[in-house]
C-alpha positions in Angstrom: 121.7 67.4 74.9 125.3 66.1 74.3 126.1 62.8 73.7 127.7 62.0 77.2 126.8 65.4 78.8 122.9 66.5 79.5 121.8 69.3 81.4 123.9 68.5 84.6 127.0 66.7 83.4 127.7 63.5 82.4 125.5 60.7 84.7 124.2 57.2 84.9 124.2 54.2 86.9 127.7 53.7 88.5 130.0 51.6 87.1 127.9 49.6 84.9 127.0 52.6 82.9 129.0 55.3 83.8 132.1 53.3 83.8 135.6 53.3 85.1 136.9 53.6 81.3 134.5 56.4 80.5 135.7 58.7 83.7 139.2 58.0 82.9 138.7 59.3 79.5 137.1 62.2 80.5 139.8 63.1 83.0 142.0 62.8 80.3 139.9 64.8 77.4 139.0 67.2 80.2 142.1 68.1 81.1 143.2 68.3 77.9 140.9 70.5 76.7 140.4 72.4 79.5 144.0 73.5 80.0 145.2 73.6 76.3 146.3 77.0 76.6 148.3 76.6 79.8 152.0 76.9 79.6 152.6 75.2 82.9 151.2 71.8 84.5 147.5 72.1 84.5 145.9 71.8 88.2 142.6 69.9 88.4 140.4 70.2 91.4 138.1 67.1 92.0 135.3 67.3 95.0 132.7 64.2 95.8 129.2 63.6 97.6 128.9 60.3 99.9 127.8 57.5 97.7 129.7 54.3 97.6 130.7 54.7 94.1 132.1 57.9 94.3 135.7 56.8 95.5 135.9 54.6 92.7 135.2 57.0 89.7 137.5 59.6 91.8 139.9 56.8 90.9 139.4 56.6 87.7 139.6 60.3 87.1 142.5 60.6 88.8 144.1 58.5 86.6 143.1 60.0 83.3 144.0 63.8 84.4 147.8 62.3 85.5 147.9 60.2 82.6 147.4 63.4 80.2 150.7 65.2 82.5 148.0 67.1 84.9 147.9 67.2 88.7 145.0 66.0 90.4 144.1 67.8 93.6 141.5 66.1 95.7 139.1 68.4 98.1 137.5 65.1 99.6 133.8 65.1 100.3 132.5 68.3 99.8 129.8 70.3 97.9 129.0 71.2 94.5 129.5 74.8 95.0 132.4 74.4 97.2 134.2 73.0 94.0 133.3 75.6 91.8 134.2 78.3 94.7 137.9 77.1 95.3 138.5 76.3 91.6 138.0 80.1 90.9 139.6 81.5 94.1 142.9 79.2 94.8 143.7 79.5 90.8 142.6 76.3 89.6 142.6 75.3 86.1 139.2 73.4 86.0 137.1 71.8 88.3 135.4 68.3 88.5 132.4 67.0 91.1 131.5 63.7 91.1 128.0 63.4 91.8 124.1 62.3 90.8 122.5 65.8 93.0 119.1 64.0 93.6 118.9 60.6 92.2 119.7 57.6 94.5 122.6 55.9 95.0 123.2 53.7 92.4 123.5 56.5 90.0 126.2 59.0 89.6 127.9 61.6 87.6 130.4 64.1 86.4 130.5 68.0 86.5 132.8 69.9 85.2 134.0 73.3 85.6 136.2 76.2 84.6 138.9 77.9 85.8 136.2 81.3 86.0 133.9 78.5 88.5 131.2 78.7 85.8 129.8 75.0 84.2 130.9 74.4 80.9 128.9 75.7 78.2 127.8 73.1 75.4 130.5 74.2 72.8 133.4 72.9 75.3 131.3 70.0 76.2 131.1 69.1 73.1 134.7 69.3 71.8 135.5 67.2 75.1 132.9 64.6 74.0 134.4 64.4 70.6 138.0 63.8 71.6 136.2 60.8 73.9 134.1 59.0 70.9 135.3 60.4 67.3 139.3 60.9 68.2 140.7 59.2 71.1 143.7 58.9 69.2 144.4 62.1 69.5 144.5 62.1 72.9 147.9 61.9 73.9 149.9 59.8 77.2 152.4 60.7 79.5 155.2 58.5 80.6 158.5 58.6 82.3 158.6 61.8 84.7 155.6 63.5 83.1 152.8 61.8 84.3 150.9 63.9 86.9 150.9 64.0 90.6 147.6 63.3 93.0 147.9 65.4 96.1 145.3 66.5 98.8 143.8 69.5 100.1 143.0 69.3 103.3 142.0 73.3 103.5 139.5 73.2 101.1 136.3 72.6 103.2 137.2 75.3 106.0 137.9 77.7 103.6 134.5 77.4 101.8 132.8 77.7 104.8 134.5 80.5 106.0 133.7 82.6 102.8 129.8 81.4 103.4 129.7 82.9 106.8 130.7 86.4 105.3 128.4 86.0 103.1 125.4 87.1 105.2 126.3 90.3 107.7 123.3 89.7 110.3 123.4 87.9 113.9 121.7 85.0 113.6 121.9 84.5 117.5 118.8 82.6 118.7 117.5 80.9 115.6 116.5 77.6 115.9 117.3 75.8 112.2 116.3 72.3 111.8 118.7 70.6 108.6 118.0 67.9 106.7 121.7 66.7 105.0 120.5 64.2 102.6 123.0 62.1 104.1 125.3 63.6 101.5 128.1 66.4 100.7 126.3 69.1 103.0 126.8 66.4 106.0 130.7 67.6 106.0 129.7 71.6 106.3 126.2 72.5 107.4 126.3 72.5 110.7 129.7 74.0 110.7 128.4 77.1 109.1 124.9 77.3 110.9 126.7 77.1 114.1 129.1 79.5 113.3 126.2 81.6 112.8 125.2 81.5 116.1 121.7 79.6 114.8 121.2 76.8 117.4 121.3 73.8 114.8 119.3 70.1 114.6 120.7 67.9 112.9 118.6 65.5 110.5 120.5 62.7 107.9 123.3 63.9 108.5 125.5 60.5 108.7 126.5 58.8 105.6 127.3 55.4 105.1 127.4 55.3 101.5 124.1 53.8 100.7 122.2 56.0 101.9 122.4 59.4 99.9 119.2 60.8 99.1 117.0 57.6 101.2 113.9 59.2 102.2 115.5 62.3 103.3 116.6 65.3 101.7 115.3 68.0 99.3 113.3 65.0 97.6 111.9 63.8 100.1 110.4 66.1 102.8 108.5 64.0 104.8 111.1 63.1 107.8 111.7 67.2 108.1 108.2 68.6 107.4 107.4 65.6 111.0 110.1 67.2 112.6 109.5 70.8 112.7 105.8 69.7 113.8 107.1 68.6 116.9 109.8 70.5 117.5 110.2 74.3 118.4 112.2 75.4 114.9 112.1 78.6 113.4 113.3 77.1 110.0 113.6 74.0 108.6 116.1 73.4 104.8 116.2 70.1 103.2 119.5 69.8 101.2 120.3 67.4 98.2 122.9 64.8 97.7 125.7 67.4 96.3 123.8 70.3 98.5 123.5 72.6 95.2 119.9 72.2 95.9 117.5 73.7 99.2 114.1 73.3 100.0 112.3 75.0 102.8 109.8 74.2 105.5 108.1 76.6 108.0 108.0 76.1 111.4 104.1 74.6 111.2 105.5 72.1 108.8 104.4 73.9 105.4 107.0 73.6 102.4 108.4 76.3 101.3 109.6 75.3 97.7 112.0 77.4 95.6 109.5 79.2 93.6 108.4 81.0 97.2 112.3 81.4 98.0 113.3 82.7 94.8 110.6 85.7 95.9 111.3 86.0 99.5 114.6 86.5 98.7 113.8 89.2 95.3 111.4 90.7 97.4 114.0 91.6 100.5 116.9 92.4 97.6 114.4 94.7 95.9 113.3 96.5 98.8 117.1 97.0 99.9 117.9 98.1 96.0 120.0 94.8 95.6 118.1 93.1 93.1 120.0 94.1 89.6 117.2 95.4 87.2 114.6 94.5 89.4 114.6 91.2 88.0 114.2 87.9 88.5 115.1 84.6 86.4 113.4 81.4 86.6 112.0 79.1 84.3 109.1 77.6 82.3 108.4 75.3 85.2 107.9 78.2 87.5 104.6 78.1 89.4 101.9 81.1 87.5 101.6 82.0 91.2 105.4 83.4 90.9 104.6 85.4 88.1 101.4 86.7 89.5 103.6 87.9 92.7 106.3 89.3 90.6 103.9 91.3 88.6 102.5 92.7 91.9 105.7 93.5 93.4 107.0 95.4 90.3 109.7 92.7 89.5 110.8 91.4 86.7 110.4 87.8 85.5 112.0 85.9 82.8 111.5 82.2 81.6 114.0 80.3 80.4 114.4 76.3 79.9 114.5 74.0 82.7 117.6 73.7 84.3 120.4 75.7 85.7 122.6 76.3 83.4 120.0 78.0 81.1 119.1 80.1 84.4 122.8 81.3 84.6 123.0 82.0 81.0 120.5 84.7 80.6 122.1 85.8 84.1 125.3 86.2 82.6 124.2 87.2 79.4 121.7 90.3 80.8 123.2 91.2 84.0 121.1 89.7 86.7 121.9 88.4 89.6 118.6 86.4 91.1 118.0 83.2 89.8 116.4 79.8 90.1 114.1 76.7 89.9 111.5 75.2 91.7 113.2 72.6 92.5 115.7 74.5 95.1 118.3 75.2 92.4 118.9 79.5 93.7 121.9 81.0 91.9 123.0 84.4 93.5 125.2 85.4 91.1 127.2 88.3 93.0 128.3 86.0 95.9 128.2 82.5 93.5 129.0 80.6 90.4 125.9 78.2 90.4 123.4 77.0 92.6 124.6 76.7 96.2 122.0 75.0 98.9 123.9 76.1 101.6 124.0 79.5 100.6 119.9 79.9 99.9 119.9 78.5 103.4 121.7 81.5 105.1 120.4 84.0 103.1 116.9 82.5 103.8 117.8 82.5 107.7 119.4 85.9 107.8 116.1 87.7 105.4 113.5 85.2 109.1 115.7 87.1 111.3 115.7 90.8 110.2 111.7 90.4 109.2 110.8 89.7 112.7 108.3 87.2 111.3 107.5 83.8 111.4 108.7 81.8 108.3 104.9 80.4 107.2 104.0 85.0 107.3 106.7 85.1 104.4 105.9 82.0 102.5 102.7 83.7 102.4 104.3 86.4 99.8 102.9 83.9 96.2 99.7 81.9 96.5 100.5 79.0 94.8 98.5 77.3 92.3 98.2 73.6 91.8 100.2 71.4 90.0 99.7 67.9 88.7 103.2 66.1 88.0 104.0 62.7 86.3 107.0 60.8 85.1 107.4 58.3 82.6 110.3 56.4 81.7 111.2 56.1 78.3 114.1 53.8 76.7 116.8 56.2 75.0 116.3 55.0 71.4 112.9 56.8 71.8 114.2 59.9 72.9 113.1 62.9 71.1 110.7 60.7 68.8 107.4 61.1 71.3 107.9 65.2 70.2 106.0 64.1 67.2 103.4 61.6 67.9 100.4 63.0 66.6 98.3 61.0 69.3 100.5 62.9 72.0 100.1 66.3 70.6 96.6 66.2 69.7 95.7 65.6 73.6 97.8 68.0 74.8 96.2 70.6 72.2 92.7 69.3 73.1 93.1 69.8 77.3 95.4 73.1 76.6 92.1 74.3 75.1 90.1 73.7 78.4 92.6 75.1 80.2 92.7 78.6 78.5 94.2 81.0 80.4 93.5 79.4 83.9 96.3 76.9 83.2 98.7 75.7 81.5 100.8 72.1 80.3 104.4 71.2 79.8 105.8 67.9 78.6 109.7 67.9 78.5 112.0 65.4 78.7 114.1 65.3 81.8 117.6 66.2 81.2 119.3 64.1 84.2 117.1 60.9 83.9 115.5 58.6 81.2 111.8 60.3 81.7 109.2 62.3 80.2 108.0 64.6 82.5 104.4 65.8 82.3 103.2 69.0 84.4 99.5 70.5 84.3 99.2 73.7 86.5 95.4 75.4 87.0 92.8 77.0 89.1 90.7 74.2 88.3 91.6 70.8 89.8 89.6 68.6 88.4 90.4 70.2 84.9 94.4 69.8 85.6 94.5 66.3 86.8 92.1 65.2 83.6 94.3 66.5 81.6 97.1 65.7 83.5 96.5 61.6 83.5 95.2 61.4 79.4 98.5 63.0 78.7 100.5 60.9 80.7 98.3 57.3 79.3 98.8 58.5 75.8 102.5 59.2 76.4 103.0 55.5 78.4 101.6 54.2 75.2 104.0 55.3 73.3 106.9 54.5 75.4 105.3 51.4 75.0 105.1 50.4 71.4 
């Protein structure tokens, strides 16, 4: 993990942390970097989710990319994927999103993007994070008439939903689709493309304020949709996150349907229709055994990579697939997409319901799912990388990875978007899992601790 970059961008608490000064400088070391071997003014696309910060580091950005002789272009509040879509489509030279996904409002952060729509890998991430801390002198300022220009485009959000809806080729006439906006970017488009679907659409968190991005609602939390499709007659329910590159799933009963069981819905339907390149799947080592167990049994490929997109897409890119994802809603499908797209999982989801014939809980029913036991704890960033070789850490987790054996399993990672170490025990037996799971966690809050 980068210095200002981790796994999703650059991201911390608003202002205070992620500052003003540290977005304009990566306007201006992005843009610099990003379009040194343009011969003409650079263009710089910037899209942003709802939170009350958001305007102000789209300031600041602004700011840095003009200062450096590059024209901003703002696509207002709009989706992750929507950014990386029109970046690669109306010629863009890079893209930015300002955004936390997930985390509440008082975070946020910065994603960048190619021209190609792809994230950046960690080489270029890297070189922009050393122009930023080791030679900002080198970074150099505009004046008289070559500064940069800040324009508007007021197109972008019709057109992305416009290429969404040809993106599934099935009338969706009838369904009943309950959506859960997180009170974020997919508040602007979903129920413009649902509708336009012909799905008959409910509407759930769906009107921002500001504060209230990810507040109880959302892919995060599930309990305001999961109530609602109880008592009410929906054939699907999807639970976006904040920048709605993220969707969840619940069935019309109310049962989640997380993105381990949409990651094989959705193989399961491409293989069967000879869509699924090399009959394979990519996911990661926080994919539920019950996947792999499904996979196996359905003659699909599965490959594990580390947690987080980006590694997802790499081995994607890297081996020609085109199916990939994480538990946690994160579905790439590379030969319509860039990265992850919520909105997209959602109408592929709906339009896989509606040719079945069958209720959503019949095809959740595709992986048995086998428990997990999840804790987080938060860890100052001095001690980052240092619990990897506490001997009192690893000697628990050998000891309960024994009792396990091959009816479980144990992961403790660090997260790469917040300051936590995450502990996950998965296994047949629960009272083996969650013993296992809470000595780990003790013996790892001791040494946050110390």
């Amino acid at each position: 993990m980068g210095r200002l970059f981790g796994t999703d961008g650059a991201r911390g608490v608003a202002v205070t942390e992620l500052t003003c000064e540290t977005a304009m400088q990566i306007g201006r070391a992005a843009a610099l970097v990003l379009t040194k071997h343009t011969n003409r003014r650079a263009r710089i696309f910037i899209g942003k989710d709802t939170r009350i910060s958001s305007d102000i580091l789209e300031a600041a950005l602004c700011a840095g990319i003009c200062s450096v002789g590059a024209e901003a272009v703002k696509l207002g509040v709009i989706p992750t994927p929507a950014v990386a879509y029109l970046v690669r489509t109306k010629g863009a030279d890079a893209g930015v999103m300002i955004s936390a996904s997930h985390n509440s409002v008082e975070f946020n952060g910065i994603k960048l993007f190619a021209s190609t729509g792809y994230k950046l890998p960690d080489a270029v991430e890297e070189e922009i994070e050393a122009l930023i801390l080791d030679h900002p002198e080198k970074i150099e300022l505009q004046s008289h008439t070559s500064v940069g220009t800040i324009s508007e485009d007021f197109t972008a959000k019709e057109e992305y939903i416009s290429y969404l809806t040809n993106c599934i080729h099935t009338d969706c006439i009838g369904m009943r689709v309950a959506l859960d906006c997180a009170n974020g970017s997919a508040s602007a488009t979903a129920e413009a493309l649902f509708t336009r679907l012909g799905a008959s659409v409910h509407m759930l968190s769906a009107e921002p304020d500001g504060t209230n991005i990810n507040k109880n609602c959302g892919s995060t939390h599930l309990e305001n949709l999961i109530e609602y499709m109880k008592n009410h007659d929906c054939d699907l329910g999807l639970a976006f996150d904040g920048d709605a590159d993220r969707c969840l799933a619940v069935d019309e009963t109310g049962g989640l349907v997380d993105g381990d069981k949409i990651i094989a819905i959705c193989a399961d339907a491409m293989k069967k229709e000879g869509k699924l390149k090399k009959d394979t799947a990519v996911v990661t080592v926080m994919t539920n055994l019950g996947f792999f167990h499904f996979a196996r049994k359905s003659g699909i490929h599965s490959m594990a990579t580390k947690v987080g997109d980006r590694y997802v897409l790499e081995q994607m890119l890297a081996d020609g697939y085109n199916l990939g994802g994480e538990q946690s809603g994160h579905i790439i499908f590379l030969d319509e997409a860039t990265t992850g797209d919520g909105e997209l999982s959602g109408v592929k989801l709906m339009e896989i319901l509606k040719k079945s014939g069958k209720k959503m809980s019949e095809l959740a029913q595709i992986m048995d799912t086998f428990p997990q036991a999840l804790y987080n704890v938060a860890i100052q960033p001095q001690k980052k990388g240092l619990w990897q070789d506490d001997a009192d850490i690893a000697s628990v987790i050998e000891k309960h990875t024994a009792i396990l054996g091959e009816n479980g399993r144990i992961l403790v990672r660090e997260s790469g978007t917040e300051p936590l170490i995450r502990i996950m025990v998965e296994g047949k037996n629960a009272a083996q899992m969650e013993a296992a799971a809470q000595e780990i966690t003790e013996q790892v809050k001791i040494f946050a601790e110390k």
